[in-house]
C-alpha positions as CSV (number, residue, x, y, z in Angstrom):
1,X,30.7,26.0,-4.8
2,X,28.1,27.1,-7.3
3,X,28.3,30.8,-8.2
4,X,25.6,32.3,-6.0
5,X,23.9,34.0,-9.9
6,X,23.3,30.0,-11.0
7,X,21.1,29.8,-7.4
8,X,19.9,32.9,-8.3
9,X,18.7,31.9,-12.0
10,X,17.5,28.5,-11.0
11,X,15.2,30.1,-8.5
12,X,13.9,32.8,-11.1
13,X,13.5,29.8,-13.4
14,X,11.1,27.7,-11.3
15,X,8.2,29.7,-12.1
16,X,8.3,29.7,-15.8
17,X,9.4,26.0,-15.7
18,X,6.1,24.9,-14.1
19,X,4.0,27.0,-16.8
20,X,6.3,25.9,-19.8
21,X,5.8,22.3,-18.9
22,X,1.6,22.7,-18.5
23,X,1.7,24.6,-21.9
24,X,4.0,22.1,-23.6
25,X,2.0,18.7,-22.6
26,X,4.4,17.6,-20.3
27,X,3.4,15.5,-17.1
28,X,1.2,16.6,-14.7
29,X,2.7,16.0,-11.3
30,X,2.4,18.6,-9.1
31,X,3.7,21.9,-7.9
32,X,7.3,21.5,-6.2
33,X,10.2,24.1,-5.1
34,X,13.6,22.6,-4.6
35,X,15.9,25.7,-5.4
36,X,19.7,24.3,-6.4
37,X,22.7,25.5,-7.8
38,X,22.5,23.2,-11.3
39,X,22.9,24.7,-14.7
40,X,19.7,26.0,-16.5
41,X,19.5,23.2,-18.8
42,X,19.1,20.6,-15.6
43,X,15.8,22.5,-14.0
44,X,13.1,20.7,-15.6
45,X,14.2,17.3,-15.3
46,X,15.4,17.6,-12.0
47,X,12.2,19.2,-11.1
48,X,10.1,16.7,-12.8
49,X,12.3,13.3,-11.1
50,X,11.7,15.2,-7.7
51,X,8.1,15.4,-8.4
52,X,8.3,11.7,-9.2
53,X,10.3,10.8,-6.7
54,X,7.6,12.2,-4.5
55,X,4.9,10.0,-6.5
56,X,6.9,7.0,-6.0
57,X,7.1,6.9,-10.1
58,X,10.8,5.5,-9.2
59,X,11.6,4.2,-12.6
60,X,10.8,7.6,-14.3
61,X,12.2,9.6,-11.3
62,X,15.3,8.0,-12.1
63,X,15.4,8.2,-15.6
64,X,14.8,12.6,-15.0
65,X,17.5,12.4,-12.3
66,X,19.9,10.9,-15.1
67,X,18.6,13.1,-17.4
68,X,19.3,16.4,-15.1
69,X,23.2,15.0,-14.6
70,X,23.7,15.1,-18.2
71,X,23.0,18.5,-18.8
72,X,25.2,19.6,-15.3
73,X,27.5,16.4,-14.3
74,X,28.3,18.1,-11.7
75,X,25.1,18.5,-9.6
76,X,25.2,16.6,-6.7
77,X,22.1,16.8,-5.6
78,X,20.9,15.4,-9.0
79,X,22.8,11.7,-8.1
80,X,21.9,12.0,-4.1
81,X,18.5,11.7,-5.5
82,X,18.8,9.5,-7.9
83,X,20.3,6.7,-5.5
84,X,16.9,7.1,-3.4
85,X,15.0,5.4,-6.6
86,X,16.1,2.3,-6.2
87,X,14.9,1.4,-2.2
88,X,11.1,1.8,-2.5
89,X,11.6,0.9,1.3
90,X,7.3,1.4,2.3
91,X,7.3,-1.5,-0.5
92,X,9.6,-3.7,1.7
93,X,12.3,-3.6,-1.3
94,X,15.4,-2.2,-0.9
95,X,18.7,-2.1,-3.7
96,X,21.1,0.2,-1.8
97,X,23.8,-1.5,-4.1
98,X,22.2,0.3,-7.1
99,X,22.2,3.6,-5.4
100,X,26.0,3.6,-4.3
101,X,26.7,2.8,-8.0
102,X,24.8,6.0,-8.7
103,X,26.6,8.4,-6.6
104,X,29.7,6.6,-7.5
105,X,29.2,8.2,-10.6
106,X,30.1,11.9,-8.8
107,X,32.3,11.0,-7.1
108,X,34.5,7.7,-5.7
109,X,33.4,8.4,-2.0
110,X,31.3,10.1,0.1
111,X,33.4,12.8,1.3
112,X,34.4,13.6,-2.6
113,X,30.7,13.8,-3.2
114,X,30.0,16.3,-0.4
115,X,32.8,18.2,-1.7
116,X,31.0,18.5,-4.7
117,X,27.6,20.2,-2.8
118,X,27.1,23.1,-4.7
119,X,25.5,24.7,-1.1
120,X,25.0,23.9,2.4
121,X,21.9,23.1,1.9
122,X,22.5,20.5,-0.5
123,X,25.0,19.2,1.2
124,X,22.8,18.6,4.1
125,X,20.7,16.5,2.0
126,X,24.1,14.7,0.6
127,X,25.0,13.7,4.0
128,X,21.5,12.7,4.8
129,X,21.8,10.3,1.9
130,X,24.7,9.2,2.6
131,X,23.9,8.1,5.7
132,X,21.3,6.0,4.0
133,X,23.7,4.5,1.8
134,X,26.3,3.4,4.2
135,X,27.5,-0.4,4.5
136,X,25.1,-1.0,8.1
137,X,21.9,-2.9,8.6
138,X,18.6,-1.4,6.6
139,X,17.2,-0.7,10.0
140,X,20.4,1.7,11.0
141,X,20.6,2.7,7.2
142,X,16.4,4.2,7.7
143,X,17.3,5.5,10.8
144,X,20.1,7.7,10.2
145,X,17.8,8.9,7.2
146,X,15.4,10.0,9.3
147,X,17.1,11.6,12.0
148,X,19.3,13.2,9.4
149,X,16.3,14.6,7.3
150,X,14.5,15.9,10.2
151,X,17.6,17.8,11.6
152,X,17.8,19.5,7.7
153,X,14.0,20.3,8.2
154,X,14.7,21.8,11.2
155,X,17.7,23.8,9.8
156,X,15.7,25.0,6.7
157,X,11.9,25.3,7.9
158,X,11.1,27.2,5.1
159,X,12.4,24.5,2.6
160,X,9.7,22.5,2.0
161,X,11.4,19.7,0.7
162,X,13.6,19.3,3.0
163,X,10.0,19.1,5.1
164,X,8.6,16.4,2.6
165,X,11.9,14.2,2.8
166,X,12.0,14.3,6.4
167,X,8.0,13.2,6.7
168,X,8.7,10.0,4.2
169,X,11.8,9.5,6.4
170,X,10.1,9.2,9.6
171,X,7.2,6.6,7.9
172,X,10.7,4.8,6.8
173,X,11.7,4.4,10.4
174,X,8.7,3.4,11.6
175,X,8.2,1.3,9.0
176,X,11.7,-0.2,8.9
177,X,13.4,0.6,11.9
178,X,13.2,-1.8,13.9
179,X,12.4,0.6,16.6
180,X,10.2,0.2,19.6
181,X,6.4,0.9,20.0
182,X,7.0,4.5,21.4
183,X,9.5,5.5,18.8
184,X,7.1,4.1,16.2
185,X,4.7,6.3,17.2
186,X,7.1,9.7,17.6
187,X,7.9,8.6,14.1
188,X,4.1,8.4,13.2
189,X,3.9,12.0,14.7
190,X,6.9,13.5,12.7
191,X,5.4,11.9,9.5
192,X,2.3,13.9,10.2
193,X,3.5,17.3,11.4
194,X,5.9,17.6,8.3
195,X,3.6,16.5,5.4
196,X,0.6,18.7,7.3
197,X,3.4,21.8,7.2
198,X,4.1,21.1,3.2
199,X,0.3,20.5,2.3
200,X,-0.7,23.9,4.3
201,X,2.3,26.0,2.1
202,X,1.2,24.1,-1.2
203,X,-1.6,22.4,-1.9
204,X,0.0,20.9,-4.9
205,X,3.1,19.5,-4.0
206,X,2.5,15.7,-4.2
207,X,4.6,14.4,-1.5
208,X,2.2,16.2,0.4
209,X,-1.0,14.7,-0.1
210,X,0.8,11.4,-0.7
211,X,2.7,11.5,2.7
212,X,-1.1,12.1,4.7
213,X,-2.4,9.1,2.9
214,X,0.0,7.0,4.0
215,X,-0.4,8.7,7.6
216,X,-3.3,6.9,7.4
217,X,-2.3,3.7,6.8
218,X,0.3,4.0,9.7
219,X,-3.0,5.2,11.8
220,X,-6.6,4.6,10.7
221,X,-7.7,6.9,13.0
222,X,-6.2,10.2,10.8
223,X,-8.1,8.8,7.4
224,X,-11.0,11.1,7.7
225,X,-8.2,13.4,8.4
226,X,-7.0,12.6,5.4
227,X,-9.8,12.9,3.1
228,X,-8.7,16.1,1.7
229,X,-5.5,15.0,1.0
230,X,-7.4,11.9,-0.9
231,X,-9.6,13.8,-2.6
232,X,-6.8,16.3,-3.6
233,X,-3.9,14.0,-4.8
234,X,-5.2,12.1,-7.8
235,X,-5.4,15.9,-9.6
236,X,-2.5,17.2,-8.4
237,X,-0.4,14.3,-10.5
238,X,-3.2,13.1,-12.5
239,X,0.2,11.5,-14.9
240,X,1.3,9.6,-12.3
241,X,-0.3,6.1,-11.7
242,X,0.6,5.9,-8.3
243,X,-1.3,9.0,-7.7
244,X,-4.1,8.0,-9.5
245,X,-4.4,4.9,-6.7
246,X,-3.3,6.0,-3.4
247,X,-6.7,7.9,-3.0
248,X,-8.1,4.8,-2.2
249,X,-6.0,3.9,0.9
250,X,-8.3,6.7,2.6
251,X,-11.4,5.6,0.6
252,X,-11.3,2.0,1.6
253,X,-10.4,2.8,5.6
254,X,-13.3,5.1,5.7
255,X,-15.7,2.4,3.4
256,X,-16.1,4.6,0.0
257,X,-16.5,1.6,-2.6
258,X,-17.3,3.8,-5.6
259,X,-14.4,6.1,-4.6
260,X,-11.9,3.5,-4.3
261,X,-13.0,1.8,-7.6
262,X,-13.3,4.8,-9.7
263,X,-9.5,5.5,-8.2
264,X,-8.4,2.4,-9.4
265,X,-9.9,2.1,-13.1
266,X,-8.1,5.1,-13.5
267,X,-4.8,3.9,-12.4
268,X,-5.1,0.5,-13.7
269,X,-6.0,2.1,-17.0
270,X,-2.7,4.6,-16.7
271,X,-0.6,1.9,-15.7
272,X,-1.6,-0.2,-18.9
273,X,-1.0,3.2,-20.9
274,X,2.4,3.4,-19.2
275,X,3.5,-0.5,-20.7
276,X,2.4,0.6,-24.4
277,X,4.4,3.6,-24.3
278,X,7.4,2.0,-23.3
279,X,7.0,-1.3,-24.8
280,X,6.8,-3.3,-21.9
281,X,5.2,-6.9,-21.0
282,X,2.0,-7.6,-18.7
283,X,4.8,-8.4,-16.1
284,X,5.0,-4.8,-15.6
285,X,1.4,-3.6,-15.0
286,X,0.4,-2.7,-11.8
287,X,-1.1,-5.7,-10.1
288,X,-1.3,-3.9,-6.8
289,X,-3.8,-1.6,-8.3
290,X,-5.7,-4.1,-10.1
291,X,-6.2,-6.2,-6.7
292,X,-7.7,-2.8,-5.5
293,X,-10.0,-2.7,-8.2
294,X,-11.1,-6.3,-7.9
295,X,-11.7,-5.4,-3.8
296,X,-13.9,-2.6,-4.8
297,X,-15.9,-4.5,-7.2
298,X,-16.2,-7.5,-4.9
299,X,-18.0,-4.5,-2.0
300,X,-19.9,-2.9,-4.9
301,X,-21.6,-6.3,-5.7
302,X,-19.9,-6.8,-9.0
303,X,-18.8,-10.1,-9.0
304,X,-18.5,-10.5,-12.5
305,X,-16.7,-7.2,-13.6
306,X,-14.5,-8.9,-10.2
307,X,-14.1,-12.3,-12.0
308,X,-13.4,-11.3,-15.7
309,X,-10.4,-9.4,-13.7
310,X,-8.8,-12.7,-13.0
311,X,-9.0,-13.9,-16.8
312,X,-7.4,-10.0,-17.4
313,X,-4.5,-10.9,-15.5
314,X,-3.9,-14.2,-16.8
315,X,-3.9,-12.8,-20.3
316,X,-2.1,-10.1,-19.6
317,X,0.6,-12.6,-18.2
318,X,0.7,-15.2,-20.7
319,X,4.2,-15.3,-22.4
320,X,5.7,-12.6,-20.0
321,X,8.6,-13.0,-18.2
322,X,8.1,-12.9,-14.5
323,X,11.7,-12.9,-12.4
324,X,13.1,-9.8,-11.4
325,X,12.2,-7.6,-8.5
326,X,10.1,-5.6,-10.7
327,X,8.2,-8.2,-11.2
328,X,7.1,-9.9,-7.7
329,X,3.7,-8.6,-7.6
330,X,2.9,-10.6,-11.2
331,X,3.8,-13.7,-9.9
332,X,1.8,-14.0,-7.4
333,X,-0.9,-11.8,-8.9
334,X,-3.5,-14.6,-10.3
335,X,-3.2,-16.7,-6.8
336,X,-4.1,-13.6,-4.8
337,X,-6.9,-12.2,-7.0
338,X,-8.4,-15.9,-7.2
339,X,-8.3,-16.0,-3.5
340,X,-10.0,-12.8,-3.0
341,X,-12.4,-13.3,-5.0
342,X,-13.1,-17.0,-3.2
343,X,-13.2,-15.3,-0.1
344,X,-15.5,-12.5,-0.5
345,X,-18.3,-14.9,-2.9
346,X,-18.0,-17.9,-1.1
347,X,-17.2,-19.2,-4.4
348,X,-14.0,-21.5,-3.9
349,X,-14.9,-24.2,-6.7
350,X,-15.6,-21.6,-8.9
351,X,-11.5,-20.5,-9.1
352,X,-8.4,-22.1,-9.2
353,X,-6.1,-20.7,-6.4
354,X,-2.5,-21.4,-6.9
355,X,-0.3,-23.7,-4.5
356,X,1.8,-22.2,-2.9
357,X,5.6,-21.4,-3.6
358,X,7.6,-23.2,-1.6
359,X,10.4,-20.4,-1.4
360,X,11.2,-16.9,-2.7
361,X,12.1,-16.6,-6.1
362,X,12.4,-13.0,-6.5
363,X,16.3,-11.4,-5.7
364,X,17.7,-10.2,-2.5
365,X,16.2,-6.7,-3.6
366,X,12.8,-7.8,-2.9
367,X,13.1,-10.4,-0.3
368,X,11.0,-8.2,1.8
369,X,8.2,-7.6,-0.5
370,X,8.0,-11.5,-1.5
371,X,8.2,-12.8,1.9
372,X,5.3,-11.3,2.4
373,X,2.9,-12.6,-0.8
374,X,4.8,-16.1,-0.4
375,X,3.5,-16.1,3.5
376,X,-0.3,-15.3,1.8
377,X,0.7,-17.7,-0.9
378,X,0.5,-20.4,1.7
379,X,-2.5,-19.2,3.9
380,X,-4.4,-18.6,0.9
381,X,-3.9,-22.6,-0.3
382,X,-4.4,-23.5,3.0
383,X,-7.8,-22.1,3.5
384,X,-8.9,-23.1,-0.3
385,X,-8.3,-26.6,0.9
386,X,-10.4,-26.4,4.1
387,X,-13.3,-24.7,2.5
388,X,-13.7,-27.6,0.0
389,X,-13.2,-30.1,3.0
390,X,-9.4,-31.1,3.0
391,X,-8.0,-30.3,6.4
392,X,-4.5,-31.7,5.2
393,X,-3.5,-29.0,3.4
394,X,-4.6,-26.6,6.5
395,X,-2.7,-28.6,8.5
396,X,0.1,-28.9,6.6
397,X,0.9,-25.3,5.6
398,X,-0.1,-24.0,9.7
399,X,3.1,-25.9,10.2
400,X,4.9,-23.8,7.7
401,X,3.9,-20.8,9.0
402,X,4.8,-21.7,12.6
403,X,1.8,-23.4,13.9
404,X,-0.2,-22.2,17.0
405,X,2.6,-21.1,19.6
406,X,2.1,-21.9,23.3
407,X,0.0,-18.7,24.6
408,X,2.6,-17.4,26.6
409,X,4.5,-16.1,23.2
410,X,1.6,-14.8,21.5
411,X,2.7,-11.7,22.1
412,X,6.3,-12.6,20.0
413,X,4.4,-12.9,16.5
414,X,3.0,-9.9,14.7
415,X,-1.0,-9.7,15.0
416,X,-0.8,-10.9,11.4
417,X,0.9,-14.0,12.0
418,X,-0.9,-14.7,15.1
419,X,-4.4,-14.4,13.1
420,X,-3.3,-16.7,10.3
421,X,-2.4,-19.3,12.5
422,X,-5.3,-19.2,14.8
423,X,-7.5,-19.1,11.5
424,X,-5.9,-21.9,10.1
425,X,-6.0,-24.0,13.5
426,X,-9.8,-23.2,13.5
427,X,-10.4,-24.6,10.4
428,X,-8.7,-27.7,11.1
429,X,-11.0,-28.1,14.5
430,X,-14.1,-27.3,12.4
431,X,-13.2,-30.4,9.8
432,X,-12.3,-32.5,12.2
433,X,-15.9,-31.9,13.8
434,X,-14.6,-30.2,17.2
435,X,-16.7,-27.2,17.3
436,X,-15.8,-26.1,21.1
437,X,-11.9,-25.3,19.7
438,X,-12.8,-23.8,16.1
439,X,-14.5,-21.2,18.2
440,X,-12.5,-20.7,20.9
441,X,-9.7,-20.2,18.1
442,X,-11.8,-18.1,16.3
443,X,-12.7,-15.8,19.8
444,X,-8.7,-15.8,19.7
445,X,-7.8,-14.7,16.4
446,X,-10.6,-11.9,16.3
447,X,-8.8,-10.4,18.8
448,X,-5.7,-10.4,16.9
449,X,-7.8,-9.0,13.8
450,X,-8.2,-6.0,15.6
451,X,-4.6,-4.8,15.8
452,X,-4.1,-6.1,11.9
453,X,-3.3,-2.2,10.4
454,X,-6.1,-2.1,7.2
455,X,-3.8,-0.8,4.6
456,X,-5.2,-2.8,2.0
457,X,-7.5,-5.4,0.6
458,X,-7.8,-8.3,2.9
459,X,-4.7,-11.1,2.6
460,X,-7.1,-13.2,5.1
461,X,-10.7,-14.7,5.5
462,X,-12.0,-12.5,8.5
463,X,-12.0,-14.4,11.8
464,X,-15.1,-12.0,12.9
465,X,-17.5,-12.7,10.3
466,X,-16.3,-16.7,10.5
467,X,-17.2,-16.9,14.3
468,X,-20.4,-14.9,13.5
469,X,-21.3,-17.6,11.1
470,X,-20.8,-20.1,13.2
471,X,-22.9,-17.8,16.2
472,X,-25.1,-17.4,14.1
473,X,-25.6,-21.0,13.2
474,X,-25.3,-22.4,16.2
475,X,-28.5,-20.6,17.2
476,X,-26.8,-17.2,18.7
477,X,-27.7,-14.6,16.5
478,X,-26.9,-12.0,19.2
479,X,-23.5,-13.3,19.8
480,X,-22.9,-13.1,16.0
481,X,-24.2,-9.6,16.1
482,X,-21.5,-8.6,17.8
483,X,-18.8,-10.0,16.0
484,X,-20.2,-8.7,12.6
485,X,-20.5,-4.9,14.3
486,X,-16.5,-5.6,15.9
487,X,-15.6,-6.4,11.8
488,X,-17.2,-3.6,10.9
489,X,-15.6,-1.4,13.4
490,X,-12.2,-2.9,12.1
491,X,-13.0,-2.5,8.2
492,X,-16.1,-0.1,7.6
493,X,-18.8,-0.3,5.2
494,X,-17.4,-3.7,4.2
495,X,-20.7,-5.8,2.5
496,X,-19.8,-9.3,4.1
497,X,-20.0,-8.3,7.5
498,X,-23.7,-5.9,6.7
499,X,-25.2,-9.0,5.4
500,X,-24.0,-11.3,8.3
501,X,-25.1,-8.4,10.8
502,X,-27.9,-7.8,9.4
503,X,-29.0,-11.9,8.9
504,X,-28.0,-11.7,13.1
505,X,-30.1,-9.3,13.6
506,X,-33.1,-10.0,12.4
507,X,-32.9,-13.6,13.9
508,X,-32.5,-11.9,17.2
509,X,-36.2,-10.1,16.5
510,X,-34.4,-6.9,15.8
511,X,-36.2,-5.5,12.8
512,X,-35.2,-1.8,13.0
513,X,-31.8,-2.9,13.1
514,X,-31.6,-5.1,10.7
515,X,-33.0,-2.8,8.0
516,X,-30.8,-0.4,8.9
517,X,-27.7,-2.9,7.8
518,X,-29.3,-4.0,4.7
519,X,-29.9,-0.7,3.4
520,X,-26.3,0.6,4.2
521,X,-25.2,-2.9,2.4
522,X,-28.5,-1.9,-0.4
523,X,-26.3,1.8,-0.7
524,X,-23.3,-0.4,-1.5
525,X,-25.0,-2.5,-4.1
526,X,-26.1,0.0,-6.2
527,X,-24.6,-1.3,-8.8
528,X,-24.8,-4.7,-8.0
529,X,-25.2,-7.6,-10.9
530,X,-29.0,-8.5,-10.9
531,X,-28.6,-12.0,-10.5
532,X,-26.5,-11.3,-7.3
533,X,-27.2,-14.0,-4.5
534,X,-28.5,-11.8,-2.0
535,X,-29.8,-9.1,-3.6
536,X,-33.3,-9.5,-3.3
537,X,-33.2,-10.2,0.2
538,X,-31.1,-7.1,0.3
539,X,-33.6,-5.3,-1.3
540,X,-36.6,-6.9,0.8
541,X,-35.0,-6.1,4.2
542,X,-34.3,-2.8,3.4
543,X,-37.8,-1.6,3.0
544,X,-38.8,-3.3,6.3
């Protein structure tokens, strides 16, 4: 073990540490505590890759961690986590391969490593690690993690860390676990009660703030709950692009267009500052905050500043290599933006959506995280197809994703799933002319759309506002009214489903409530281009 004066001067270092790196330019990334028994000359950049560890900067964490074992190769602590870098598991991609090679560098196996703890603390987070990295299922491997962090939590309830490791744990498990619907929500609890504990203590540790946001994906209900930790996080680690975007989680559950958008020009614009300084490609840009942006430019009215973003990324792309796991989000990056913009103008002549792939090319790594855009991939060609009139393609990819199941297993196939096909099988009755079946499919995925989390720009053309349109022109304006008010309920604020309610309601003779949805959709489109479709219809409701 450590001599107990190393503890002692690490913990009388922290401190000065956090005001040497402010006064030096370092990064800005928060306030965090983690007391160990390394050498001075391993403080700052173990500090600084726990801070980015907590801002899922994983790359850069890493690179500290690496950093802090080569001024003190013998802090555990240091490799423990390291290895956590490289299984972004609430990204769906997981490399535990990579993180045993990292702790192999301590030490050959895991008891030599926990030999090595410098305290009992940290070798309470050793063994929690380890359980992560043992040779079991990804579901067992999250679940031990969990359990394991929570019990050092438990142990140590003044260690704050040990707090914010056991909150992202829990979202893990419930994420990842495999577990059932209770557990889940125990874990959603656990999540909450530790990152609420760490963001009471210190309002600028950034797993704090980060760990409430994504409470909120794993439970709309807590964004406005949230909203401090939103409004909070983005300063906090203003050098972190992933800080700079999660903001917007909260902003776009509660409807806050010019939130979410001014989150994401910032990050988009840190994230292309982050490639020049490192000499990267476009392949390494972060496409997840540019479809953001693009989403919050498409609510705002700004279809143009949402269009040129599609020629950004195609640029941006040109010449770059795209494999890796790094890299999954680039490849399918200009299909995805091209499809949202399609489905929130109506425009689907005016882009070229991408066919899909017909199977993963990303590595085992990300198999997760590409199952999931190849799945969109195909929905998204699908749909293309039927709103230019070919039903084939509809037809054809609702077979690859499983097709309509008899209604007695609906209940085997995520919400998601369930919607996309019922969508899909909808628009395959409306080409063929059979109007009775599109909407009893549609009255059947809307349901579904309900239980759809919304942790993120839509991967799907809303089966609400499609079976209001058709309400609506089918003569039933009050029937559409209500679908456009239950899409509303499911995504706030969101400008498609004001105009459609608002159009319902004022065929149904409903004046007072009509101009009340065009001037919510009017307080969206502030900055709307002039030439925008509806705008002056917008504008001409709104002072009824």
């Amino acid at each position: 073990m450590r001599r107990s004066s190393i503890v002692a001067l690490a913990l009388a270092l922290l401190p000065a540490l956090a005001a040497a790196q402010h006064d030096h330019g370092a990064p800005r990334l928060g306030t965090v505590s983690f007391p160990n028994s390394g050498v001075r000359a391993a403080q700052t950049p173990f500090l600084r890759g726990v801070a980015l560890l907590h801002s899922f900067e994983y790359e850069d964490a890493a690179a500290a961690f690496r950093e802090a074992e080569r001024a003190d190769p013998g802090l555990a602590i240091a490799y423990w986590l390291e290895s956590l870098t490289y299984s972004p598991i609430l990204w769906r991609e997981d490399d535990p391969d990579a993180g045993r090679r990292a702790v192999a560098r301590l030490a050959p196996t895991p008891a030599a490593r926990l030999a090595k703890a410098g305290t009992a603390r940290e070798r309470a987070y050793g063994a929690a690690v380890e359980a992560f990295l043992a040779d079991t299922t990804p579901a067992a491997r999250v679940v031990a993690f969990a359990d394991s962090m929570r019990a050092v939590a438990e142990r140590y309830p003044d260690d704050l860390e040990a707090s914010a490791f056991a909150s992202i744990g829990a979202m893990m498990a419930q994420q990842a676990g495999g577990l059932p619907p209770a557990r889940r929500r125990e874990e959603t609890e656990r999540a909450t009660r530790f990152a609420e504990r760490v963001f009471a203590a210190s309002p600028n540790h950034p797993g704090a703030a980060h760990y409430l946001i994504h409470v909120a994906d794993m439970d709309q209900s807590y964004a406005p709950r949230a909203l401090p930790a939103a409004r909070a996080y983005d300063k906090i680690a203003p050098d972190a692009t992933h800080a700079l975007h999660m903001p917007s989680h909260v902003y776009l559950s509660l409807g806050m267009w010019d939130d979410l958008v001014a989150s994401n020009e910032r990050a988009w614009a840190s994230s292309r500052a982050w490639v020049r300084a490192r000499g990267r490609t476009g392949a390494d840009l972060s496409f997840h905050a540019l479809t953001w942006l693009q989403y919050g430019y498409l609510e705002q009215g700004r279809w143009r500043a949402a269009r040129a973003l599609l020629d950004t990324t195609r640029a941006v792309l040109a010449g770059a290599d795209l494999a890796g796991a790094a890299h999954v989000d680039a490849r399918y990056a200009p299909g995805a933006l091209a499809f949202l913009y399609a489905a929130e103008t109506g425009r689907w002549d005016d882009v070229a959506i991408d066919g899909p792939t017909t199977a993963p090319t990303g590595p085992s790594t990300a198999a997760g995280r590409e199952a999931g855009f190849l799945a969109a991939s195909r929905y998204a060609h699908a749909v293309a197809g039927a709103m230019r009139g070919d039903t084939t393609a509809v037809i054809a990819v609702a077979r690859t994703l499983g097709g309509v199941p008899d209604s007695a297993t609906w209940t085997t196939r995520s919400p998601l799933a369930m919607l996309n096909a019922l969508t899909l099988d909808a628009l395959a009755a409306r080409g063929r002319g059979d109007s009775a079946l599109a909407l009893a499919r549609l009255r059947a995925a809307a349901a579904f759309e309900d239980r759809v989390p919304v942790i993120g720009p839509p991967s799907y053309v809303s089966a609400h506002e499609l079976l209001g349109g058709a309400l609506l022109a089918s003569n039933d304006p009050r029937g559409a009214a209500v679908e456009y008010e239950r899409s509303l309920a499911h995504q706030p604020n969101r400008s498609l489903a004001l105009l459609g309610l608002a159009r319902a309601r004022a065929a149904s003779g409903d004046r007072a409530g009509a101009a009340d949805a065009y001037r919510k959709l009017l307080a969206n489109w502030v900055r709307a281009d002039a030439d925008l479709p509806a705008l002056a219809e917008v504008r001409a409701g709104a002072r009824d």
